[in-house]
C-alpha positions as CSV (number, residue, x, y, z in Angstrom):
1,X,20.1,-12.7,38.8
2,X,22.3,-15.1,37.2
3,X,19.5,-17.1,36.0
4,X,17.7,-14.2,34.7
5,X,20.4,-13.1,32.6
6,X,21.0,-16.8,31.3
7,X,17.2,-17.2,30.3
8,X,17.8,-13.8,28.4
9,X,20.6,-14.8,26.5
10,X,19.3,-18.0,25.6
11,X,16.4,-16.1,24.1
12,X,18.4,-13.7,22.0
13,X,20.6,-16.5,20.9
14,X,17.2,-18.0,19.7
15,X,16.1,-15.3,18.4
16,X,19.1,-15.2,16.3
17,X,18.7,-18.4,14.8
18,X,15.3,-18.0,14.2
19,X,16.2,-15.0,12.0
20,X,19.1,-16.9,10.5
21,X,16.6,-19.8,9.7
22,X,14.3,-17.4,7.8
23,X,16.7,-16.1,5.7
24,X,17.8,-19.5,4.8
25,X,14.7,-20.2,3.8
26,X,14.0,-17.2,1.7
27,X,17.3,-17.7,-0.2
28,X,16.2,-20.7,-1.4
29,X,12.8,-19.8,-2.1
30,X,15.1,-17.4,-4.3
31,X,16.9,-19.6,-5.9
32,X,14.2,-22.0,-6.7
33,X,11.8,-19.2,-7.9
34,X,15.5,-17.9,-9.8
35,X,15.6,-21.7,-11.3
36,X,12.0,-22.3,-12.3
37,X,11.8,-18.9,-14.0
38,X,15.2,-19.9,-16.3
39,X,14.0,-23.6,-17.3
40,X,10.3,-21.4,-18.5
41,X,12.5,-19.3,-20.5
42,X,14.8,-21.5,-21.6
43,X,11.7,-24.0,-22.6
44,X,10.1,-20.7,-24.7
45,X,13.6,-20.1,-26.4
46,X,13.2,-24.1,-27.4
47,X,9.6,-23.5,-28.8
48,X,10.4,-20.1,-30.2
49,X,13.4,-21.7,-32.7
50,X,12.3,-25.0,-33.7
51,X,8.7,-25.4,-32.6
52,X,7.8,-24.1,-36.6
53,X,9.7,-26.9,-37.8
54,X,9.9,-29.4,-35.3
55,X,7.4,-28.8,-32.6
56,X,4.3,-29.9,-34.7
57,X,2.5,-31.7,-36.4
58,X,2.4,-33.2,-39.9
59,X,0.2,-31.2,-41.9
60,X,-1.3,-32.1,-45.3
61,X,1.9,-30.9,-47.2
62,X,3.7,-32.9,-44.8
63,X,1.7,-35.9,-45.3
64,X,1.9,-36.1,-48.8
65,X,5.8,-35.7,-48.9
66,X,5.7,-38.9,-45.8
67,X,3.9,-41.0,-48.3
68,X,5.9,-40.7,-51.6
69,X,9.0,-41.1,-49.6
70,X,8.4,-44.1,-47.7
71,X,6.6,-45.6,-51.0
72,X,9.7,-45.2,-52.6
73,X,12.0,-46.2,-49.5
74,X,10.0,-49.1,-48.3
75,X,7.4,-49.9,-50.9
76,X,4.4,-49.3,-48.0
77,X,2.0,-47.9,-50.4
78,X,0.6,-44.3,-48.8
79,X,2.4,-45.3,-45.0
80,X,2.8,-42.2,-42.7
81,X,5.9,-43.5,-40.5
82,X,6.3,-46.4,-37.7
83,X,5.1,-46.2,-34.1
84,X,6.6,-47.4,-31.3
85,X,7.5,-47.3,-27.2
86,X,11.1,-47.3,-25.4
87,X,11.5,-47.5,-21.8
88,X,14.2,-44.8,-20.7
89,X,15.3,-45.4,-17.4
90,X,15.2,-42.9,-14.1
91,X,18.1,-42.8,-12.4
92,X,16.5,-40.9,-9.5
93,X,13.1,-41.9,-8.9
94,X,12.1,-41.6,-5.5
95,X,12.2,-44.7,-3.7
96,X,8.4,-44.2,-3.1
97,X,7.6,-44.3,-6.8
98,X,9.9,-47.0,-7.7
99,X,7.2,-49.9,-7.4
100,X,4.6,-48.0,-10.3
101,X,7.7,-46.8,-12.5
102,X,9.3,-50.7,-12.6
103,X,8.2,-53.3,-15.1
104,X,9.5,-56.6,-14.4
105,X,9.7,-57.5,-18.0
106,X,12.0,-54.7,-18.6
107,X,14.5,-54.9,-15.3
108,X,14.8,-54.0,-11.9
109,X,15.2,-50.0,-12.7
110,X,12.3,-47.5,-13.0
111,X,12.0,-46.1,-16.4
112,X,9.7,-43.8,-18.0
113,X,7.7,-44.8,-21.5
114,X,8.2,-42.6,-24.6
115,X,5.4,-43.3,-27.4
116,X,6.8,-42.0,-30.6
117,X,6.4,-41.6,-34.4
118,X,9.4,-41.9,-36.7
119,X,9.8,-41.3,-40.5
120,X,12.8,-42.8,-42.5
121,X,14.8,-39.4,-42.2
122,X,14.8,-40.3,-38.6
123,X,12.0,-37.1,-37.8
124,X,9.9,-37.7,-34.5
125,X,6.4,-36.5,-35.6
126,X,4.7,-37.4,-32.3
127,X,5.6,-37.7,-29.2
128,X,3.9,-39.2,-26.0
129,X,6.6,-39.5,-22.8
130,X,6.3,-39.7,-19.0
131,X,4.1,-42.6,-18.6
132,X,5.2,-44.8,-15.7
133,X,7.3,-47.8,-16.6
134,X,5.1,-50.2,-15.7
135,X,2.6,-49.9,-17.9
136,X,2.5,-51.3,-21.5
137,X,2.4,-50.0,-25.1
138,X,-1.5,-50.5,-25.4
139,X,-2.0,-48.5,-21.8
140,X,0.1,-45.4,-23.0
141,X,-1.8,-45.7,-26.0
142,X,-4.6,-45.4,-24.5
143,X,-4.0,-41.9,-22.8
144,X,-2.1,-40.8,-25.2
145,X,-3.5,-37.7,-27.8
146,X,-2.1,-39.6,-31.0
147,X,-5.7,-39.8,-32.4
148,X,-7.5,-37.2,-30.8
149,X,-8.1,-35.0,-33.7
150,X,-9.3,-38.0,-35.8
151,X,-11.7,-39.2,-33.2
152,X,-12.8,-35.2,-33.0
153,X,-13.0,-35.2,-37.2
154,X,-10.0,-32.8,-37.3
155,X,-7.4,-34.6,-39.5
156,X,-6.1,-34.8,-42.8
157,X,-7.9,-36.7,-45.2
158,X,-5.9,-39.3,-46.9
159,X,-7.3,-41.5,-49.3
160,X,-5.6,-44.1,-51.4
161,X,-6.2,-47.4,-53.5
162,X,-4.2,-50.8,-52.6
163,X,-5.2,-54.0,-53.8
164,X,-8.3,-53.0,-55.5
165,X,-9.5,-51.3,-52.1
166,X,-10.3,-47.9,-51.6
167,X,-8.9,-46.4,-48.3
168,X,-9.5,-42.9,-46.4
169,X,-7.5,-43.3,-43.2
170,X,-3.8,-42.9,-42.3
171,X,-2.0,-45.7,-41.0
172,X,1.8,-47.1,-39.0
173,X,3.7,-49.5,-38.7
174,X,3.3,-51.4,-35.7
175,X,4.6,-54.6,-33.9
176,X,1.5,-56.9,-32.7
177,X,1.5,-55.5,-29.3
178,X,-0.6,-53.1,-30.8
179,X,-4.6,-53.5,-31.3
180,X,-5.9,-54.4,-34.6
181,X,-7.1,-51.1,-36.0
182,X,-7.1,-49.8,-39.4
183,X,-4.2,-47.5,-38.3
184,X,-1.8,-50.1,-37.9
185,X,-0.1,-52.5,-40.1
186,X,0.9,-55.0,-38.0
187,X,3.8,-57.3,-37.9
188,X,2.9,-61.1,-38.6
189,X,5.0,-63.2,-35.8
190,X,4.0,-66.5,-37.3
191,X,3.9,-66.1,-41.4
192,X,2.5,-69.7,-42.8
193,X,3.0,-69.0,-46.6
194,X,6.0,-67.4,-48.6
195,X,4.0,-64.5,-49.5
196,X,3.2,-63.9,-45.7
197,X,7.2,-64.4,-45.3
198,X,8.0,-62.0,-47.3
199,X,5.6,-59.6,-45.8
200,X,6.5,-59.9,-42.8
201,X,10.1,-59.5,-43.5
202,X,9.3,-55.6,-45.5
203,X,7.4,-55.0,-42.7
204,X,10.2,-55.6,-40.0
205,X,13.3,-54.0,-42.2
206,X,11.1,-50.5,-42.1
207,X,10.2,-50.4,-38.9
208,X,13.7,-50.5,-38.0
209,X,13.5,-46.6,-38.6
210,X,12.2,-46.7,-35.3
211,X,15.5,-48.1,-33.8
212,X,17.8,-46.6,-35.5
């Protein structure tokens, strides 16, 4: 009898956790269905205040102001802004990702890789981020959506003389990571005459929009 009763209480007492368990469980389904619901309508509030102004990108009006400024700034005849990746690190990446999110060149720490755009007023007109750390400026090129329009024929059309040459694309500054496209103006690491000198030097003082 004793035994019975034992067995009986042992099952109630399990019963009781059981129930305890579940209701453990659905408060935090709760409170992470709670969570998830806030950060969405926090994000809309984000998009619903500045995505007019900030969220976007450059149209034709836009464009045309980009040019005249940073003609006038840096003397880079119709230039649209300079392009350029930073490595922001991830304080708690799980250890599992930790080999694909670290590049050796860039420290011991995973990081994630932000591909931006940046005028002289400091404005981020593009905006790539989340690639894993280990890759390299040309591989989050590649997957990123910077030129998908203009591959797909939906761009602004931007055309504009410099030394005696007509031109119909838009184009960035670039270091000479970066391939050798008409986009990009690169940097020249080894200039070999005083004119290439001097170059390279305008080139380098207005891409430091980019860093600061």
């Amino acid at each position: 009898m004793t035994r019975i009763m034992f067995s009986f209480g042992d099952k109630i007492l399990g019963g009781i956790r059981a129930i305890q368990e579940q209701e453990q469980v659905s408060t935090l389904i709760r409170h992470r269905t709670f969570v998830h619901q806030e950060h969405g309508l926090a994000h809309q509030r984000v998009v619903d205040a500045f995505g007019a102004t900030y969220l976007r990108k450059p149209n034709a009006e836009n464009c045309q102001f980009l040019m005249q400024m940073h003609d006038k700034v840096h003397d880079f005849l119709r230039m649209l802004g300079s392009i350029d990746c930073m490595h922001w690190g991830w304080k708690n990446c799980p250890t599992a990702w930790r080999g694909q999110f670290t590049n050796g060149y860039k420290g011991t720490h995973p990081t994630m890789i932000l591909e931006a755009i940046v005028d002289h007023c400091l404005l981020i007109w593009h905006a790539h981020f989340g690639v894993s750390g280990s890759n390299n400026d040309i591989n989050l090129l590649n997957t990123s959506s910077l030129f998908t329009e203009q591959c797909n024929g939906n761009f602004t059309v931007i055309k504009f003389t410099a030394n005696g040459r007509q031109h119909h694309m838009r184009y960035y500054l670039a270091d000479d990571i970066y391939p050798s496209w008409p986009v990009f103006l690169k940097m020249i690491s080894f200039p070999t005459d005083l004119k290439r000198a001097f170059f390279a030097q305008r080139q380098e003082s207005a891409r430091k929009d980019m860093e600061r």
